[in-house]
N, C-alpha and C positions, 0 to 999 in steps of 0.2 A: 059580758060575753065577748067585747072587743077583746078585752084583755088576755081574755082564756084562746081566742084564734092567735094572737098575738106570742102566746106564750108555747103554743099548741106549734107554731112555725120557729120560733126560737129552740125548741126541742129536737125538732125534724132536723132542723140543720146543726145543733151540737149533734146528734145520735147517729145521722143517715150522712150526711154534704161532707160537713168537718171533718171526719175521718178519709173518705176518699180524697178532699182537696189534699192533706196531709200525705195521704200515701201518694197520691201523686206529683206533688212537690217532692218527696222521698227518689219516689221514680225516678224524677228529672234531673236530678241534683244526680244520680247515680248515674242514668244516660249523659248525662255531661261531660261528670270525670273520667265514664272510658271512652268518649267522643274527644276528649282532652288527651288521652292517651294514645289513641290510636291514630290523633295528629301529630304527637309528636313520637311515635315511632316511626309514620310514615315519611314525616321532615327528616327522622334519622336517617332513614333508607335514601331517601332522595340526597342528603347531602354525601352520602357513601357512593352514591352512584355517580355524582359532581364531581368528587374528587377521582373516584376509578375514572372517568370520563376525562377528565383534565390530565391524569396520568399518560392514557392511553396516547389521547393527543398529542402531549409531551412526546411521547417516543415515534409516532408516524413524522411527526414535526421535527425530530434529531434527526430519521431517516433519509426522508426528503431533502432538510441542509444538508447531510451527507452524500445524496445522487447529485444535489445540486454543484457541489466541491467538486465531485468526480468527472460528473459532463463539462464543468468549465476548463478544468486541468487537459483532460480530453481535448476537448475544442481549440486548447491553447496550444497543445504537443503538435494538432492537423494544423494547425495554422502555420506555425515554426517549419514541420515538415512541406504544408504547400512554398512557403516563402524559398530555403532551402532548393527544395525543383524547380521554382523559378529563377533564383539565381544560376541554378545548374546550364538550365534550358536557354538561358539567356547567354549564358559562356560558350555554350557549345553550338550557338547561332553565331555568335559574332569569330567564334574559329570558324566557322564555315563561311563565313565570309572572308574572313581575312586567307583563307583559304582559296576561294575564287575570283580574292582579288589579284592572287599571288599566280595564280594559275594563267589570269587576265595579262600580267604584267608580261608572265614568262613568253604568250604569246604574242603582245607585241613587241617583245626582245628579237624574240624568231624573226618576227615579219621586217623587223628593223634591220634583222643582219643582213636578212635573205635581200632586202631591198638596197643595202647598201651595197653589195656582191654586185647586182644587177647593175647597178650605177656604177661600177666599177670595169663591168663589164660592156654596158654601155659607152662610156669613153674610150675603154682601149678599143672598141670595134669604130668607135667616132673618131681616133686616130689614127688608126691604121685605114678607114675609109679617107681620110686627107691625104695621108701617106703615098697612096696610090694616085 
């Protein structure tokens, strides 16, 4: 009777188990290869989007070196220009001065004539006061 329980469960599972184990290794082996598939359409996409991605950068990245060109050139012309109105600013200080140095001079020319008249004036009046 062992033999016939024995043979009785060796049947069950060729007839009943083995067939479902089978379809389901079938299953899996199918869920794999489109799980296989749909990784690597998805790695496709992702590496599509890596390269548009890397593109795009590329060009905000050409941009940017290009505002950066522009604002240094910029910056370089304001500078040249500040430098320029300093030198200007700085010329047209020292004519103002050399301007009120001249102006300085002329007045004590004046005061030198005027005082030398006086002293000239003063001895002929300090001669003619001996005179007498």
């Amino acid at each position: 009777m062992s033999d016939n329980v024995v043979q009785t469960g060796q049947k069950i599972l060729q007839d009943v188990i083995a067939p479902d184990v089978r379809e389901t290794k079938v299953r899996l082996t199918e869920l794999e290869k489109r799980m296989d598939e749909r990784f690597r359409n998805v790695d496709a996409r992702m590496d599509s989007l890596e390269k548009n991605m890397d593109a795009r950068f590329a060009v905000v990245n050409r941009e940017f070196e290009s505002l950066r060109k522009e604002m240094a050139a910029g910056f370089a012309a304001l500078r040249d220009q500040m430098e320029a109105n300093t030198r200007l600013i700085v010329s047209i200080i020292g004519e103002g001065k050399a301007q009120m140095q001249l102006a300085a001079l002329n007045e004590v020319l004046t005061v030198r004539e005027r005082v030398a008249v006086l002293e000239s004036q003063a001895a002929t009046v300090k001669k003619s006061g001996k005179a007498a």
